[in-house]
C-alpha positions in Angstrom: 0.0 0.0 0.0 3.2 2.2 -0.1 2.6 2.9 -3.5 -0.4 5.0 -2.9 0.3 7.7 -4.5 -0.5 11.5 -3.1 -1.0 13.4 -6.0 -4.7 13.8 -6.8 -4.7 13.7 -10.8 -6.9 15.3 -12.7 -6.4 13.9 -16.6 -9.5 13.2 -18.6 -11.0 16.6 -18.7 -13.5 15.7 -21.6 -15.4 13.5 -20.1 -17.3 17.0 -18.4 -17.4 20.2 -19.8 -17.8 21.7 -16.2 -14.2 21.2 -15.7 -12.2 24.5 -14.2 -9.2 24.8 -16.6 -7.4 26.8 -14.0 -8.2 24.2 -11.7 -5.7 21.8 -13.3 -3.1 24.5 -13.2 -2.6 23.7 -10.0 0.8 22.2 -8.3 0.2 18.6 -7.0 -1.0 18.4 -3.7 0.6 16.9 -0.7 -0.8 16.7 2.8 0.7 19.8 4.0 -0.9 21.7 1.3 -3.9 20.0 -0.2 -7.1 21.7 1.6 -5.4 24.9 0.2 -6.8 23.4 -3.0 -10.1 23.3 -2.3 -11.6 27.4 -2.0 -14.5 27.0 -3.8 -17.6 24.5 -4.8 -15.7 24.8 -8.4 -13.0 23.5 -7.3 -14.6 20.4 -5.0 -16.6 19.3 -8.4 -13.3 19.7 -10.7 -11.9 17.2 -8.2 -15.0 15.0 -8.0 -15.5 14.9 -11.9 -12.4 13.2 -11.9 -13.6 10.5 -10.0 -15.4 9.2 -13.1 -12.6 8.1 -14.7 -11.2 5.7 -12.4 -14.4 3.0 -13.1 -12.7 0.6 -15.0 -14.2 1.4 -18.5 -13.6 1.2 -22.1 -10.8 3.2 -22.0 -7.6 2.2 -20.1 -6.4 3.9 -17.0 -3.9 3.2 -14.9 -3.2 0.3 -16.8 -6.6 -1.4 -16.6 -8.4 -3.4 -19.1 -11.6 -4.1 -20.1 -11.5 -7.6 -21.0 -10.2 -8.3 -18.0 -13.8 -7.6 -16.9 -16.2 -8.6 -19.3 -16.7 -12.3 -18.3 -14.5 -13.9 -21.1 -14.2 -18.0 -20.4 -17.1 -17.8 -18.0 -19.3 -21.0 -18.9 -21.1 -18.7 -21.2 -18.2 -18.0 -24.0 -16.4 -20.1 -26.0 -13.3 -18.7 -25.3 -10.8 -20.2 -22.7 -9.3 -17.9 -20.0 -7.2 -19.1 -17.3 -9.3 -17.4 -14.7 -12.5 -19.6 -15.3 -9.9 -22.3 -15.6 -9.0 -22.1 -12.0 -5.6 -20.9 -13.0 -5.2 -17.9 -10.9 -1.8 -17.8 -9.5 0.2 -15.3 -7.0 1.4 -12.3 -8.8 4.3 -10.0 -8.0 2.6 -6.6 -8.6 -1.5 -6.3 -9.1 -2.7 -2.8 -10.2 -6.2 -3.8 -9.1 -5.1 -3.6 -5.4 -2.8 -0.7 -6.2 -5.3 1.7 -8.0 -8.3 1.4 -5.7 -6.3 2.3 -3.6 -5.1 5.3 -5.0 -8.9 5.9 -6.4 -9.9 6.2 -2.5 -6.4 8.4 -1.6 -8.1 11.0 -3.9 -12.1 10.4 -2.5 -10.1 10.4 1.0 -8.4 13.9 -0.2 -11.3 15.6 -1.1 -13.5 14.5 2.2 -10.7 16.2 4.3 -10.7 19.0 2.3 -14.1 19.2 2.7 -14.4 18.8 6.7 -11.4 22.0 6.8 -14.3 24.1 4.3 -15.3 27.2 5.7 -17.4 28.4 3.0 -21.4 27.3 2.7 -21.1 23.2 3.0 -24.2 23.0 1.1 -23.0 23.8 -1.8 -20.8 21.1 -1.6 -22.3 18.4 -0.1 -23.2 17.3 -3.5 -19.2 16.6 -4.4 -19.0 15.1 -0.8 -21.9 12.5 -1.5 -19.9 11.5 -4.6 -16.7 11.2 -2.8 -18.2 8.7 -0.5 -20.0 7.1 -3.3 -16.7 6.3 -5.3 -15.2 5.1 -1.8 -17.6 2.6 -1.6 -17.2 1.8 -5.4 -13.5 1.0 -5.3 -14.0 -0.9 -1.7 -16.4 -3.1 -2.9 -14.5 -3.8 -5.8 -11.8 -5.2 -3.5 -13.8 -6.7 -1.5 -14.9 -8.9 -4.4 -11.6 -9.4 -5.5 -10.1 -10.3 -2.5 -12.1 -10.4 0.2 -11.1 -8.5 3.4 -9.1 -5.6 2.6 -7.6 -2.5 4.9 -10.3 -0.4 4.8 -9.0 3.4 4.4 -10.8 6.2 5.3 -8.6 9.1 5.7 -5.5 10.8 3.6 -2.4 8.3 4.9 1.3 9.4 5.0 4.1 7.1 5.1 4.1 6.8 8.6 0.1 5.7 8.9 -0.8 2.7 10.5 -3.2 1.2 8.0 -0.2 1.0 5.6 1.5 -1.8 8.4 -1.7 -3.3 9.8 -3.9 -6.6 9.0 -6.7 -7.0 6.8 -9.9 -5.9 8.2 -12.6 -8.7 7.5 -15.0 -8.6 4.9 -18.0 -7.4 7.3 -15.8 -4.9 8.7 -15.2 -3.8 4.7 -19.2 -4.3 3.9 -20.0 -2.3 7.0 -17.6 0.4 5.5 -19.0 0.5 2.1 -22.6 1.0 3.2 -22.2 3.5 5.7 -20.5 5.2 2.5 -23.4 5.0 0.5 -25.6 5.6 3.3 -24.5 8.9 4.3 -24.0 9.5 0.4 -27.5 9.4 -1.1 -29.4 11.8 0.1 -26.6 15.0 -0.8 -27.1 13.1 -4.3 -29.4 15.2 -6.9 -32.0 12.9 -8.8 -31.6 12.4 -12.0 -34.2 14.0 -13.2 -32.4 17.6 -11.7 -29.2 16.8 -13.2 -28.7 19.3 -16.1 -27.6 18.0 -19.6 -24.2 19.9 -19.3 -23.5 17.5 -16.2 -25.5 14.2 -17.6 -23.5 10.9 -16.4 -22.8 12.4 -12.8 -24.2 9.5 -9.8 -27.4 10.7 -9.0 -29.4 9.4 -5.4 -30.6 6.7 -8.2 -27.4 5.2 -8.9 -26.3 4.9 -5.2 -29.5 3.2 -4.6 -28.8 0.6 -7.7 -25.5 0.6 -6.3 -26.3 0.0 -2.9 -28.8 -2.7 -4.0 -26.1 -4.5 -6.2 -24.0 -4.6 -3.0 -26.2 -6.0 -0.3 -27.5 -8.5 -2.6 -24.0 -9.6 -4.1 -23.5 -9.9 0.0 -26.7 -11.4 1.2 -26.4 -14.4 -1.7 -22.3 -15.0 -0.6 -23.3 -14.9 2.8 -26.4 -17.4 2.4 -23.9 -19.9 0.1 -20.4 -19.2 0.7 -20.3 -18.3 4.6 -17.3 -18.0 5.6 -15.3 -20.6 3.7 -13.5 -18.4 1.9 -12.9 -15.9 4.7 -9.8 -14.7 5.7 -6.1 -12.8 5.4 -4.4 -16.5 5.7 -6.7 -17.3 9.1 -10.9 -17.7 9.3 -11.9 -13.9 10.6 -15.5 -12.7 11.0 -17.2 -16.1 11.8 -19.7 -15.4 14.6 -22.8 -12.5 14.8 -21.3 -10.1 12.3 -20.7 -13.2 9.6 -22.1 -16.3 8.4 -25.7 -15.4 6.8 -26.4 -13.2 10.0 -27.2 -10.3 7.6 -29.4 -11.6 4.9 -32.5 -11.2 5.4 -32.0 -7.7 6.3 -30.0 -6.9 3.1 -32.5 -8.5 0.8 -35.3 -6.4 2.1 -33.3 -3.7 1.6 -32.4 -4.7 -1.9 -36.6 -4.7 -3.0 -36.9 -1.9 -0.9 -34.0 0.3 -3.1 -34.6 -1.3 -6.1 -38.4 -0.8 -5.8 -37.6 2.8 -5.4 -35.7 3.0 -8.6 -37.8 1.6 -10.4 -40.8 3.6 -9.1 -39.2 7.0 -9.4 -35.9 7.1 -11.0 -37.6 8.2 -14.6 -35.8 5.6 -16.3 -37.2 2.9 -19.1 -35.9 -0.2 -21.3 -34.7 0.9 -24.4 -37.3 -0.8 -26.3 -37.2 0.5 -30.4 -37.7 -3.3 -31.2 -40.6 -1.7 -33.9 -38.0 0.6 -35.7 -35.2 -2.0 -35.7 -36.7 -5.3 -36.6 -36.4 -6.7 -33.0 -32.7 -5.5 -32.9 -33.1 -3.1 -29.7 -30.5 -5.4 -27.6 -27.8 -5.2 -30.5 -28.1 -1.1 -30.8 -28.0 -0.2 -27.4 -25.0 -1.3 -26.8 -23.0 0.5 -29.8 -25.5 3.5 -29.6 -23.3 6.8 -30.9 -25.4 9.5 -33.2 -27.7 8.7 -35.2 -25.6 7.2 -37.9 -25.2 4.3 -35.4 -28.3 2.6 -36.4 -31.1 2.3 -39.1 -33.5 4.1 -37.2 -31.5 7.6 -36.4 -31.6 7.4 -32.7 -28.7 8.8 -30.8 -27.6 9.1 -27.2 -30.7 10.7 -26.1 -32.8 8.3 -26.5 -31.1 6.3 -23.9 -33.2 6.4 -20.6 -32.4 2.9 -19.3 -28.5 3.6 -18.3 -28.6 4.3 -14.4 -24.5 5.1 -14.1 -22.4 5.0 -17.0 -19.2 5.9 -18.8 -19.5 8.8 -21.1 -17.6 8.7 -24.6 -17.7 10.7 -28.0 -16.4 10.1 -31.4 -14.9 13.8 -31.2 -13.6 13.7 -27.7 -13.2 10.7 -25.9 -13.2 7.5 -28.2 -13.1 4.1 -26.3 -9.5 3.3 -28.1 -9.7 -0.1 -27.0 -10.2 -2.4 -30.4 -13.0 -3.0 -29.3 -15.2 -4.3 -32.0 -12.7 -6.3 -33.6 -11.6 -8.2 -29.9 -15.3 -8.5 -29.3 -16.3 -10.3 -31.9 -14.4 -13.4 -31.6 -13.5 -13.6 -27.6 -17.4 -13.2 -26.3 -18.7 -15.9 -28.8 -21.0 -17.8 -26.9 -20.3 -21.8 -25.7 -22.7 -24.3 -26.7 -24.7 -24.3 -23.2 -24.9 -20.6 -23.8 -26.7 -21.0 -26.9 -29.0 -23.7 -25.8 -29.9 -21.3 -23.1 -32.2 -18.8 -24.7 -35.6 -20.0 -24.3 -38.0 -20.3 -27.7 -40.9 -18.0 -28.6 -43.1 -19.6 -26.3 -41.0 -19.3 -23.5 -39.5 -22.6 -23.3 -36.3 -24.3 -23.4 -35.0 -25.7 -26.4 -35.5 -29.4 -24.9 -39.1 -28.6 -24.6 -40.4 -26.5 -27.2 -41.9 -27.4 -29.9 -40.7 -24.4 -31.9 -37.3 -25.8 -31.5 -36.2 -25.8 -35.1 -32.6 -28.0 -34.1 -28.8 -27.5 -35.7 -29.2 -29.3 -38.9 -28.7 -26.2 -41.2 -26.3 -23.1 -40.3 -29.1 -21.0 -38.7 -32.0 -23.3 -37.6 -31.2 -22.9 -34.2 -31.5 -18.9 -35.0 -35.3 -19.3 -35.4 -38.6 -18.5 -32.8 -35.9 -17.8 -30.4 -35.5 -14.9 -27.7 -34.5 -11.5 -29.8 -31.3 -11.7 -27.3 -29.8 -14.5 -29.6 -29.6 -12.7 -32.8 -28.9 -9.3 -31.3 -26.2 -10.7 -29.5 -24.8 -13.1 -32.0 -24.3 -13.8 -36.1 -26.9 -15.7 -37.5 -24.5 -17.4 -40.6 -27.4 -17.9 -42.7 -29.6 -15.0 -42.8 -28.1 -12.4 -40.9 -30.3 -8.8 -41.4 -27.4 -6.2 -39.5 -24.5 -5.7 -41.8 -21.4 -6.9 -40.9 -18.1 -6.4 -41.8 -14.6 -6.3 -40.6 -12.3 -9.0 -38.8 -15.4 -11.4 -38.1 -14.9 -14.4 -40.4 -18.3 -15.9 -40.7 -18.0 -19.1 -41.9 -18.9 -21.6 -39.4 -16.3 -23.7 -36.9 -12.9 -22.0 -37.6 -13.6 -18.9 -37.9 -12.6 -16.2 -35.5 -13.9 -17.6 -32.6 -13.2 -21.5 -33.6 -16.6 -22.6 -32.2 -18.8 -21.5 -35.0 -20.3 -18.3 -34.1 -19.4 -14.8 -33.2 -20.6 -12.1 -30.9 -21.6 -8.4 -32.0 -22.6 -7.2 -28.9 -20.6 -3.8 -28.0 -19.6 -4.2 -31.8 -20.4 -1.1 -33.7 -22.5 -0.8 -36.3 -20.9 -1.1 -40.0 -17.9 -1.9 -38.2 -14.7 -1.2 -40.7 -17.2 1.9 -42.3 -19.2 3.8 -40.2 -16.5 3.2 -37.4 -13.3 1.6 -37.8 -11.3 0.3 -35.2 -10.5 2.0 -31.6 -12.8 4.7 -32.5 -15.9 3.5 -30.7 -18.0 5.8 -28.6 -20.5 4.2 -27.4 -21.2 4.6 -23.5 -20.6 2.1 -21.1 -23.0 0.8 -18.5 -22.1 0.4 -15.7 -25.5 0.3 -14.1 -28.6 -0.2 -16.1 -32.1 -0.4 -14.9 -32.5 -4.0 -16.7 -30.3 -5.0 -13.9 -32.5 -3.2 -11.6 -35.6 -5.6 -12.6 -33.6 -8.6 -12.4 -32.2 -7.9 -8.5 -35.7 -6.8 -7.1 -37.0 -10.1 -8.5 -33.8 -12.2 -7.3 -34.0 -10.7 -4.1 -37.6 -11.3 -3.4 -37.2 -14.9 -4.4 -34.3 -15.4 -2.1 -35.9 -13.8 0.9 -39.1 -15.5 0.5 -39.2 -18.4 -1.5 -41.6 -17.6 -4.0 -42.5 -14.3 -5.8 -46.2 -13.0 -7.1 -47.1 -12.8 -10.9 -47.8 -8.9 -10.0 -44.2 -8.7 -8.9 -42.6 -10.4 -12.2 -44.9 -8.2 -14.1 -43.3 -5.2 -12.9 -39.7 -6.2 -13.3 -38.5 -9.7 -15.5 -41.4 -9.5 -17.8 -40.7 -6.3 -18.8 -37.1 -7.6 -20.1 -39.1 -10.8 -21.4 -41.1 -8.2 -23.0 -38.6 -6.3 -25.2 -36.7 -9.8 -25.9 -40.1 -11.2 -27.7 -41.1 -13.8 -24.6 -44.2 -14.3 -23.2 -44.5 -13.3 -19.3 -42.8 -15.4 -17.1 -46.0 -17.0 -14.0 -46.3 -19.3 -11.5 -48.6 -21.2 -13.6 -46.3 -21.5 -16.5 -43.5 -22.6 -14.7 -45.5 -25.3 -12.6 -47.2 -26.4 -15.9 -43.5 -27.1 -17.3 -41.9 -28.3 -14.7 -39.2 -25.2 -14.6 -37.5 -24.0 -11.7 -38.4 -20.2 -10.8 -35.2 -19.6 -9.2 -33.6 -21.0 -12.1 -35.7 -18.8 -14.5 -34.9 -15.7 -12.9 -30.7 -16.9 -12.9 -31.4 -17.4 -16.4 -32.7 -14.0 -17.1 -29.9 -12.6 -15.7 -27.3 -14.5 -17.5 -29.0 -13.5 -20.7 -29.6 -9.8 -20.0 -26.3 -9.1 -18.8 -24.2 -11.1 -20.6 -21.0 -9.8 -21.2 -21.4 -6.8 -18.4 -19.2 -8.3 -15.8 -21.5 -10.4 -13.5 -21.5 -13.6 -14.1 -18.0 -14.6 -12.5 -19.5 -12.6 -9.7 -22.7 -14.2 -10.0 -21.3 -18.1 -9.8 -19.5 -17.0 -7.1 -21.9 -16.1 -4.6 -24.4 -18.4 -5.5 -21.7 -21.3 -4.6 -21.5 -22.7 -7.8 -19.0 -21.7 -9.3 -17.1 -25.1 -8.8 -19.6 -27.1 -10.4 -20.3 -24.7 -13.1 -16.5 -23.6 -14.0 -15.3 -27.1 -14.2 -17.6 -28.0 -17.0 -15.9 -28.8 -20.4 -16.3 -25.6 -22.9 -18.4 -26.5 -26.2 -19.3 -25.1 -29.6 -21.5 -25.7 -32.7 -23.5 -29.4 -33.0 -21.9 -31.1 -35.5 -23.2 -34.5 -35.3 -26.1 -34.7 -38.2 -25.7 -31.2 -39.1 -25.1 -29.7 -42.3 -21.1 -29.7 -41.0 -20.5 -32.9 -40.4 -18.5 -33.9 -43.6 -18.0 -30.7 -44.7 -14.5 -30.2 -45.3 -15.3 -26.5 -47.1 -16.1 -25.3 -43.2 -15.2 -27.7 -41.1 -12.0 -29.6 -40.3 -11.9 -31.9 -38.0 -7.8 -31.5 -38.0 -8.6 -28.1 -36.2 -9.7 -29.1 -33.5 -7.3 -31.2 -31.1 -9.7 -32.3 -28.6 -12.3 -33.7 -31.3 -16.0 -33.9 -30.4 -17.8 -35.1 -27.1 -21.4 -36.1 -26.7 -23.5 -33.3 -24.6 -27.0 -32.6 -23.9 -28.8 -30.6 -26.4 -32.5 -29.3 -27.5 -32.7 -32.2 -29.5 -31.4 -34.9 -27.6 -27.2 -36.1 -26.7 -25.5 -35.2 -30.2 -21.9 -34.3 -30.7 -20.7 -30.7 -30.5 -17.1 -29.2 -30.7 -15.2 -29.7 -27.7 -12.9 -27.0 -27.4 -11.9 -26.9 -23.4 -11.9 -30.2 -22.3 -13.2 -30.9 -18.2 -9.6 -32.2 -17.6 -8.2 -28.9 -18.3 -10.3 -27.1 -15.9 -9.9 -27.0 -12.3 -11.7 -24.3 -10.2 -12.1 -24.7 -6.4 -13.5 -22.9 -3.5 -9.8 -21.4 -3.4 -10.6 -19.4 -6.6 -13.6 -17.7 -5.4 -10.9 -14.7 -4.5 -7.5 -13.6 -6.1 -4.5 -14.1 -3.9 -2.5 -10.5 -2.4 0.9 -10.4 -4.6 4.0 -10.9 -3.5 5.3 -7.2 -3.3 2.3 -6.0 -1.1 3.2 -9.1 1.1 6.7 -8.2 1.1 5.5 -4.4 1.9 3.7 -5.6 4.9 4.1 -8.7 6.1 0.8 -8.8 7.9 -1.1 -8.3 5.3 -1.4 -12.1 5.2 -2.4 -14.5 1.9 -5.6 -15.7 1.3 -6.3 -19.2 1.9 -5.4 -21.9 -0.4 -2.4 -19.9 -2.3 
């Protein structure tokens, strides 16, 4: 934690307007100096706008990447990564522990400024409340990296305790990062008050999606994990503050947030299915100006994204490759593809409207929109592609026999060529909203009303072309609810960092994780014998019998089980070796 820097930074001016240029003038601050800094409101919202930057985004900072966060080799892609292998092993330097920590040196720098203000604290409580808020962000992203963490409140020096001391446990950490956003939301303006100059600040809504992501991420890993993967190399935190002691109270709190959100945030599903041929899941997600899609709808259309990353073709481009690396590395696994449910809301292996794998395509048809907004229907594909995506079944880019568009821009090599994406980034959307008010009202009761799937999953069912999601249906089909809800989420999010999180604290990541990695059907299929597009040569580990919507037939194997071994171990990362060697109490998770 020595490298903590203690120089607030103030780099990516263009993501606000509001900005003070002389602001940035300004010597680096120090601890002797820094509240000097801070004379005005102007100055405390220069220094908060900065704050925006530090979410890990399209665009790298500090050395961050993206696709380190947007579940590639989860269960649901077809691409291998040694993470969902099990593969983690002990680094000697980790910029995820080193910048959240010097993300919180500058929240820290402006909430001491803040207390030292004499001027009228009103007029910067708003800049406070943020402060706090991105506190809590960057703790809670430790936390789910690695557990307990030092919690750090104040502006350290060299000489500070917290820099020498243990790991405070991951209730101690939770309890920090809610009293954050507690204190935080009310000094937050709603969205509906935020001017367009400022649009993409944290508004109370967003710390209330926030907060709701975080008690319900806790409540589920305390219900299913406990404490088994507790610790900072010993079990901490057992006992009344651990162990499934809080969840009941945090999924009531959950509805209770999310509920409020959804009530009177302002905020809707971007739903132009009508104006883009059932497409509204593939333009979202590269939406720029109105050149970005068929129907001329820019930015402002956009009501659904709660807190989000702002970029602009003139000012702030994404830079990232992004459609090209996309297109090949989220292609989806063969369970992924078997998971979207048919027209009449039912799985593949019991609908009717299942049309099977025989031709490149079939599978394509009286599906969920989801499927062929997210992904390349070979045979009659209606959104133009172009670019590095090779479609031409198993060996192309993605070696499984499909490829993913979503985050992909429109007319990719044409109407934006690569690194030059602007699309915005969610980080919270209110899709997400819907799917943790049901979760959480299934996990704290055991069962959840039609009324209260009305108001939240069948509105997603809704704009992906399903039929509502009951009771009824669900007992008359022998489904699972808690397993349709799971499902929704997987879908609807895919690709937008949850579902390594989500494995996790449902417990099942080991039995999910360790699962062989498949692609395209081959057996009986218009590929089998094929030599034009497929090769059995390419593929080293052959074919292997799996369950499918139309019985056990051969698909691709491209990760076999035997190279995958996840435990309970892998659930966090392990502390590297320098920040060991920095502080020796700052002890190793178990298992590493």
């Amino acid at each position: 934690m020595k490298n903590i820097v203690t120089t607030l930074v103030l780099s990516s001016v263009l993501l606000f307007t509001s900005c003070q240029s002389d602001y940035l003038d300004l010597d680096p601050l120090d601890t002797q100096t820094e509240a000097s800094y801070f004379k005005t409101p102007a100055n405390f919202k220069a220094a908060s706008n900065d704050f925006y930057n530090k979410m890990v985004s399209w665009r790298a900072v500090d050395g961050s990447n993206i696709y380190n966060f947007m579940d590639f080799g989860t269960d649901l892609t077809s691409f291998t990564q040694e993470e969902g292998r099990g593969n983690t092993v002990e680094a000697v330097s980790d910029i995820y522990w080193r910048n959240p920590y010097k993300y919180i040196r500058a929240n820290n720098i402006l909430l001491n400024a803040a207390a030292q203000y004499q001027g009228d604290k009103a007029a910067i409580a708003q800049y406070v409340a943020a402060a706090k808020f991105f506190r809590a962000w960057h703790h809670f992203f430790l936390l789910k990296r690695y557990g307990g963490v030092p919690i750090v409140t104040t502006v350290v020096d060299i000489n500070d305790e917290v820099l020498y001391g243990k790991r405070n446990s991951r209730y101690e950490v939770m309890n920090q990062i809610l009293t954050d956003l507690t204190e935080a939301i009310p000094d937050l303006p709603i969205e509906q008050n935020i001017s367009a100059a400022d649009k993409g600040h944290v508004s109370k809504w967003a710390a209330e999606a926030f907060k709701a992501r975080v008690l319900l991420y806790e409540a589920t890993w305390e219900k299913y994990v406990g404490t088994t993967t507790d610790g900072d190399g010993i079990t901490t935190g057992a006992g009344s503050e651990g162990a499934a002691a809080n969840t009941t109270a945090y999924l009531e709190e959950v509805i209770t947030l999310a509920k409020d959100v959804m009530s009177n945030g302002g905020y809707q599903l971007w739903n132009y299915n009508s104006q883009l041929n059932n497409f509204s899941m593939y333009y979202l997600f590269n939406l720029e100006d109105a050149g970005s899609n068929p129907a001329g709808l820019d930015k402002s259309t956009n009501k659904e994204f709660i807190l989000y990353n702002k970029y602009d073709f003139g000012l702030l481009q994404a830079g990232t490759n992004l459609s090209h690396t996309v297109g090949s590395r989220l292609a989806p696994s063969r369970k992924f593809m078997d998971m979207f449910l048919c027209t009449d809301g039912l799985p593949v292996d019991k609908s009717p409207l299942f049309q099977g794998y025989v031709k490149v395509g079939d599978e394509y048809r009286n599906r969920d929109y989801r499927l062929t907004s997210y992904f390349v229907d070979l045979a009659t594909d209606a959104i133009p592609v172009s670019g590095a995506i090779k479609l031409f079944g198993p060996g192309g880019d993605s070696g499984s026999g499909y490829a993913n568009r979503k985050f992909r821009a429109y007319k990719y090599g044409t109407y934006r060529a690569a690194n030059t994406e602007s699309a915005d980034y969610p980080q919270i959307r209110l899709a997400e909203v819907y799917l943790m008010y049901a979760e959480a009202l299934y996990e704290l009761n055991g069962t959840i009303t039609d009324a209260q799937l009305n108001e939240s999953v069948n509105l997603i069912r809704q704009r992906a072309g399903l039929p509502a999601l009951t009771n009824a249906f669900v007992t008359a089909n022998n489904l699972n609810m808690l397993d349709e809800i799971r499902r929704e989420r997987a879908i609807e999010l895919f690709g937008e960092n949850s579902r390594y999180d989500d494995l996790k604290r449902w417990g099942i990541a080991e039995q999910v994780l360790n699962e062989p990695i498949l692609g395209s059907v081959i057996q009986g299929t218009d590929y089998q014998g094929n030599a034009a597009i497929y090769k059995p040569a390419s593929y080293p580990h052959g074919e292997l019998s799996v369950a499918t919507g139309k019985g056990n037939l051969n698909a691709l194997l491209l990760d076999p089980a035997a190279n995958r071994n996840f435990q309970r171990t892998h659930y966090l990362f392990p502390v590297s070796t320098t920040q060991q060697q920095l502080n020796p109490k700052l002890l190793q998770n178990p298992g590493y």
